[in-house]
ROGU-86289 format. One record per residue: residue number from 1; residue in one letter; x, y, z of N, C-alpha, C in turn. Coordinates in nm, 4 decimals. Layout:
<atoms>
@pos=NUM code=a nxx=X nyy=Y nzz=Z caxx=X cayy=Y cazz=Z cxx=X cyy=Y czz=Z
...
</atoms>
This chain:
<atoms>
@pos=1 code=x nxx=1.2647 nyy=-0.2371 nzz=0.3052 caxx=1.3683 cayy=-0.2318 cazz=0.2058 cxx=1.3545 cyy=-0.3462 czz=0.1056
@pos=2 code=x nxx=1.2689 nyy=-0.5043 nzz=0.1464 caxx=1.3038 cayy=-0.5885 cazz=0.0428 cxx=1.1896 cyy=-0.5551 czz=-0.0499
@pos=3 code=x nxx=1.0575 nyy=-0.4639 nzz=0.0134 caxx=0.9681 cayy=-0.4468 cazz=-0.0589 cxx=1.0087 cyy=-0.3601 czz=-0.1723
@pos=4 code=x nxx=1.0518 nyy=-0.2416 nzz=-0.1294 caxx=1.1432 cayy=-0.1722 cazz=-0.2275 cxx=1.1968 cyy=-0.2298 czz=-0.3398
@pos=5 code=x nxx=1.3020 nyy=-0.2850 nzz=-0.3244 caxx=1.4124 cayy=-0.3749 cazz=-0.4107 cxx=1.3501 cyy=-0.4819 czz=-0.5019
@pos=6 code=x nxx=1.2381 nyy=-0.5687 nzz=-0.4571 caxx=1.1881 cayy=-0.6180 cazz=-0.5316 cxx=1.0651 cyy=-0.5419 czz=-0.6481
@pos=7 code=x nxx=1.0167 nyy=-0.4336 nzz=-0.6083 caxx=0.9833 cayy=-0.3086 cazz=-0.6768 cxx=1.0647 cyy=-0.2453 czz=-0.6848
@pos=8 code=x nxx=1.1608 nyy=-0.2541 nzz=-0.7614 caxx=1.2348 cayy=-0.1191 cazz=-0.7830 cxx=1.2424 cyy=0.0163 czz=-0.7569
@pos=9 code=x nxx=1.2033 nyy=-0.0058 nzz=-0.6147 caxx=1.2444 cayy=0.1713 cazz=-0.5802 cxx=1.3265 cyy=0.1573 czz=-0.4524
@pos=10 code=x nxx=1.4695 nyy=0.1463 nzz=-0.5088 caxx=1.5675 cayy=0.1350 cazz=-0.4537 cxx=1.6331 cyy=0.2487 czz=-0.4251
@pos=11 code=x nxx=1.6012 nyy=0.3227 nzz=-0.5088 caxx=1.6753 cayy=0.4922 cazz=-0.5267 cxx=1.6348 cyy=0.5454 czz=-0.3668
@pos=12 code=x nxx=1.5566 nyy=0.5702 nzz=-0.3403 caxx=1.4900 cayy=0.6184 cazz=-0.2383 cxx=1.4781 cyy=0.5497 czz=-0.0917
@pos=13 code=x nxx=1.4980 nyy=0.6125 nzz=0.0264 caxx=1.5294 cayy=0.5886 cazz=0.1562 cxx=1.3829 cyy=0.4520 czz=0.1751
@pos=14 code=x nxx=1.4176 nyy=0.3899 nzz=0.3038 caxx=1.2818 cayy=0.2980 cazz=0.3306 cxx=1.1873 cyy=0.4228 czz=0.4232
@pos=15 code=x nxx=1.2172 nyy=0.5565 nzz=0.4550 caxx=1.1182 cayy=0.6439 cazz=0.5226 cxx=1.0709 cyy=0.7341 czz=0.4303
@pos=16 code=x nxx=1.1638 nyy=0.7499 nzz=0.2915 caxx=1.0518 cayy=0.8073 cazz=0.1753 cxx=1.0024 cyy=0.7391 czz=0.1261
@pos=17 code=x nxx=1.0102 nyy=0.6152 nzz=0.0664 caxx=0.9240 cayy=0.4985 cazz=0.0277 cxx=0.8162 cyy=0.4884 czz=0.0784
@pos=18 code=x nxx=0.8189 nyy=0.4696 nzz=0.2447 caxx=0.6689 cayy=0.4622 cazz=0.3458 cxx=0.6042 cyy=0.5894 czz=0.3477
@pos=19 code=x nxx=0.6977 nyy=0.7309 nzz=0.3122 caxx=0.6045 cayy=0.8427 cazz=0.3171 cxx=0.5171 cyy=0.8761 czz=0.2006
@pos=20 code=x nxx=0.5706 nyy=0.8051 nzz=0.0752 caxx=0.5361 cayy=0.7711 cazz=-0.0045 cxx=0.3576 cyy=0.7191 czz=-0.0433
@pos=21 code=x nxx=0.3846 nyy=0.6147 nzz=-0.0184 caxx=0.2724 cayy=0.5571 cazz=-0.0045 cxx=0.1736 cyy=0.6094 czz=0.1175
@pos=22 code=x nxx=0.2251 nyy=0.6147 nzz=0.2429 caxx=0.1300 cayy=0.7109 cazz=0.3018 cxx=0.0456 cyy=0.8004 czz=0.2870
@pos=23 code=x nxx=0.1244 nyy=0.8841 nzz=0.2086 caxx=0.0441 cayy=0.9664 cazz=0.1437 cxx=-0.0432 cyy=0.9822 czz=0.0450
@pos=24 code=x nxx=-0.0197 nyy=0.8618 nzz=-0.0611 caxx=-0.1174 cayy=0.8014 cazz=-0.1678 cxx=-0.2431 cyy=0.8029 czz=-0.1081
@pos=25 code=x nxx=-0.2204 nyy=0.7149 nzz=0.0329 caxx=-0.3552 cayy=0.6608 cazz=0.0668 cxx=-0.4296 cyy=0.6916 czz=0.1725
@pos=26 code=x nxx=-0.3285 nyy=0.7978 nzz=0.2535 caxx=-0.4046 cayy=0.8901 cazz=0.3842 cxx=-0.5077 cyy=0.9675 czz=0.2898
@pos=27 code=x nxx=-0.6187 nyy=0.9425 nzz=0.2470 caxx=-0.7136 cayy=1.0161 cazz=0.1851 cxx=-0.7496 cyy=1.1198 czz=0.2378
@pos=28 code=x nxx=-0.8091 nyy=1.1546 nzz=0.4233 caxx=-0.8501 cayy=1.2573 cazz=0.4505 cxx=-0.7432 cyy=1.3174 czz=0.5205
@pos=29 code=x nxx=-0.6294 nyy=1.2729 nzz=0.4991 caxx=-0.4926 cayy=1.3472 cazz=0.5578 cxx=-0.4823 cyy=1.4105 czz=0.6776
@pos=30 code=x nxx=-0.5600 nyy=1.2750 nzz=0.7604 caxx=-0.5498 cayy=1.3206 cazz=0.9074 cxx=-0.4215 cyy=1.2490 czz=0.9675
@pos=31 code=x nxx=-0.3281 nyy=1.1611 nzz=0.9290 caxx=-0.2095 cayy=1.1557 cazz=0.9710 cxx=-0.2239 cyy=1.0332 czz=1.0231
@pos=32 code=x nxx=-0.3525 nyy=0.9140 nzz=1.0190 caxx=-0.3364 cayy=0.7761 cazz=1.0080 cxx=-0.4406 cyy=0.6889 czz=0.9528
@pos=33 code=x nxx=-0.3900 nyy=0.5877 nzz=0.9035 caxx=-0.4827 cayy=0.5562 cazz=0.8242 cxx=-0.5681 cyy=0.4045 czz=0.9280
@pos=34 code=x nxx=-0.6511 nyy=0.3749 nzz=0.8633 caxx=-0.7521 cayy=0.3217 cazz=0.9227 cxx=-0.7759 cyy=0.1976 czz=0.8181
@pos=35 code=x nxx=-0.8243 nyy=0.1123 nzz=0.8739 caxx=-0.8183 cayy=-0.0590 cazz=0.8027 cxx=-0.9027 cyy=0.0004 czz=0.6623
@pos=36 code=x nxx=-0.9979 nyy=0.0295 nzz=0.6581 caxx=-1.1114 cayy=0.0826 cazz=0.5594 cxx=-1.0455 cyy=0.1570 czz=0.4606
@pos=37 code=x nxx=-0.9541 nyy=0.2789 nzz=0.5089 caxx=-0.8904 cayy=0.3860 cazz=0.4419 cxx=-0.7502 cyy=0.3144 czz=0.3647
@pos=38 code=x nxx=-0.6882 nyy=0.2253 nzz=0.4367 caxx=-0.5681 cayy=0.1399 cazz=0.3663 cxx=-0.6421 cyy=0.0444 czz=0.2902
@pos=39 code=x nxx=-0.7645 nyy=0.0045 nzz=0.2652 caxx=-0.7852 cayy=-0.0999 cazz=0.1766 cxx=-0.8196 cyy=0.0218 czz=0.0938
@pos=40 code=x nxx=-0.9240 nyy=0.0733 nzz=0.0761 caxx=-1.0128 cayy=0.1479 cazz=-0.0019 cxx=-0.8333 cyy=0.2506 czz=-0.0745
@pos=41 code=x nxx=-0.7536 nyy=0.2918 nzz=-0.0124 caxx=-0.6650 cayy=0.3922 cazz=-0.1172 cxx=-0.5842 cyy=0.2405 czz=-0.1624
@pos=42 code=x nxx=-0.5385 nyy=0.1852 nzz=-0.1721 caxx=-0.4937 cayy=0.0283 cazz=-0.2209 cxx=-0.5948 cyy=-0.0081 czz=-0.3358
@pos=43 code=x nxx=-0.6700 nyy=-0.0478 nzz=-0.3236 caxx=-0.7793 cayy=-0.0635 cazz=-0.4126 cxx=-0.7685 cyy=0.0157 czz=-0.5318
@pos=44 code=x nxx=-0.7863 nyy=0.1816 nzz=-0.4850 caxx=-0.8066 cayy=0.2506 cazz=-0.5715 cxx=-0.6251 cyy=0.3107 czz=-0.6874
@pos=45 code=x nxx=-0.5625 nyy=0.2416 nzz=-0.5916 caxx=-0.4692 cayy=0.3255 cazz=-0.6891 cxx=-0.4021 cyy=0.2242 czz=-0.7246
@pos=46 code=x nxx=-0.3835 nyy=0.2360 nzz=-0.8667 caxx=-0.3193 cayy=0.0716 cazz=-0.9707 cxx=-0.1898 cyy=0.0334 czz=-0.9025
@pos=47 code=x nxx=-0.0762 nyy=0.1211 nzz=-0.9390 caxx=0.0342 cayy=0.1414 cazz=-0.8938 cxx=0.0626 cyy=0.0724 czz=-0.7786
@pos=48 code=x nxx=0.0092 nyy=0.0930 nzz=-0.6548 caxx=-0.0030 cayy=0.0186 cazz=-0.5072 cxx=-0.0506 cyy=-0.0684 czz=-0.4577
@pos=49 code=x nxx=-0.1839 nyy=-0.1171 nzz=-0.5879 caxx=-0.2108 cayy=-0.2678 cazz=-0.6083 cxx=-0.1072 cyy=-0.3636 czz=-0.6523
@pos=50 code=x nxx=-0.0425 nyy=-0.3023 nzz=-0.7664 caxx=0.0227 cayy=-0.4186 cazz=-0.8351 cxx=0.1812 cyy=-0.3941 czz=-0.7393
@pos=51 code=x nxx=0.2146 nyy=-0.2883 nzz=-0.6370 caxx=0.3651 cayy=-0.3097 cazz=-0.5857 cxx=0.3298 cyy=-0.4134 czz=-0.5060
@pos=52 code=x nxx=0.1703 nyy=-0.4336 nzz=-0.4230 caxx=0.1549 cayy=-0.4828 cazz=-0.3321 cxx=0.1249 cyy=-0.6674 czz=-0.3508
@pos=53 code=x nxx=0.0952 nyy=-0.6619 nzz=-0.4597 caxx=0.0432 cayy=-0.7960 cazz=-0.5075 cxx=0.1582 cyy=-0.8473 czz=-0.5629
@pos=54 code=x nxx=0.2370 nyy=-0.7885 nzz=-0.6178 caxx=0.4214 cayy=-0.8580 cazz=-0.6390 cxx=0.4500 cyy=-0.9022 czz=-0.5109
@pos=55 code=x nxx=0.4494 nyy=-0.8259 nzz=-0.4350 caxx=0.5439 cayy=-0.8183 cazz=-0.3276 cxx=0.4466 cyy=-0.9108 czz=-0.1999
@pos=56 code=x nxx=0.3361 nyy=-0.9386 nzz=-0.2173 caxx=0.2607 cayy=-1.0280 cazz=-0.1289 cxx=0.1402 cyy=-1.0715 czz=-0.2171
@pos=57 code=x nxx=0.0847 nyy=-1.1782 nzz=-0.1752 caxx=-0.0370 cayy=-1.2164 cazz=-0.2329 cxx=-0.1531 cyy=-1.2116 czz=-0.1195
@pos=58 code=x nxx=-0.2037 nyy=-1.0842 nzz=-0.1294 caxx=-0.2731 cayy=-1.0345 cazz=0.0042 cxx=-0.4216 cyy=-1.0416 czz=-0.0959
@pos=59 code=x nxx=-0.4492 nyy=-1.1183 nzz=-0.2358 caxx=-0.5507 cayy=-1.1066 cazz=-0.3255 cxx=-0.7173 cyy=-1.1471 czz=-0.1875
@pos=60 code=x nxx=-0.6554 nyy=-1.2767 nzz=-0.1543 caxx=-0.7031 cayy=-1.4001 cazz=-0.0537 cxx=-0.8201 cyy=-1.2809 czz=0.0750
@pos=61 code=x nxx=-0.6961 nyy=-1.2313 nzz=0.1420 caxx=-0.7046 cayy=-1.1553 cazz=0.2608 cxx=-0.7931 cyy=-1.0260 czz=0.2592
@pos=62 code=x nxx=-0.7675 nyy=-0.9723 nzz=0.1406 caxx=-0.8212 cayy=-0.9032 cazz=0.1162 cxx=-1.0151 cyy=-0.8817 czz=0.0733
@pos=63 code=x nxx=-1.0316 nyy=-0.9739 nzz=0.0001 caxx=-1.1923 cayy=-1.0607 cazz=-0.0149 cxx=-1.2498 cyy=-1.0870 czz=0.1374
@pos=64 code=x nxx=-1.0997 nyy=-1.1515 nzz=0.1880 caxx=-1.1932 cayy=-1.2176 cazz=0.3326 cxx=-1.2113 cyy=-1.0899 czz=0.4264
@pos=65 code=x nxx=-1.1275 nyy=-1.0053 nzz=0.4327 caxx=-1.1500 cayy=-0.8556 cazz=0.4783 cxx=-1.3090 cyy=-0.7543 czz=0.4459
@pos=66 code=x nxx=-1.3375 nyy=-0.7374 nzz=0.3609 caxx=-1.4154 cayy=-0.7264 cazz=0.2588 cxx=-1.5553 cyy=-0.7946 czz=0.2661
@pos=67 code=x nxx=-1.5519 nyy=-0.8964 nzz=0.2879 caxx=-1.6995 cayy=-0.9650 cazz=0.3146 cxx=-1.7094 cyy=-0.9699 czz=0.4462
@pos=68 code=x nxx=-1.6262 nyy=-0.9392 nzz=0.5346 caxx=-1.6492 cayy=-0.9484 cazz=0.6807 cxx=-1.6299 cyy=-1.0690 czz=0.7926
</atoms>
C-alpha cells in the first residue's frame, strides 16, 4: 500500500496493484516468476522501472545481481 500511495495508484486494491504488475512481468505466464524473469520484465518495461526506482533504489542491487 505505501508503494502504491507514493506512486499514485491509490485508486486500486493492494491485490490489484500486485496483480497488476504480475502480470506485466509473468512473461511466459506460467503463474510465477523467477529472479531472471522479475529482473528481465522490470528492465524491460519503463513504467515499472521508474515505480520501482521511486519507491526503492534497487539501481545498486540490481548491477550486483546482473554481474553475478
Amino acid at each position: 500500500q505505501a508503494i502504491q500511495a507514493i506512486n499514485g495508484y491509490s485508486n486500486m486494491s493492494a491485490e490489484e496493484f500486485t496483480n497488476m504488475v504480475f502480470q506485466k512481468i509473468d512473461v511466459n505466464k506460467d503463474g510465477e516468476l523467477s529472479l531472471e524473469e522479475f529482473i528481465n520484465g522490470v528492465e524491460k518495461d519503463e513504467d515499472l522501472m521508474e515505480l520501482i526506482t521511486k519507491s526503492f533504489d534497487l539501481s545498486n542491487v540490481l548491477k550486483a545481481i546482473q554481474s553475478g
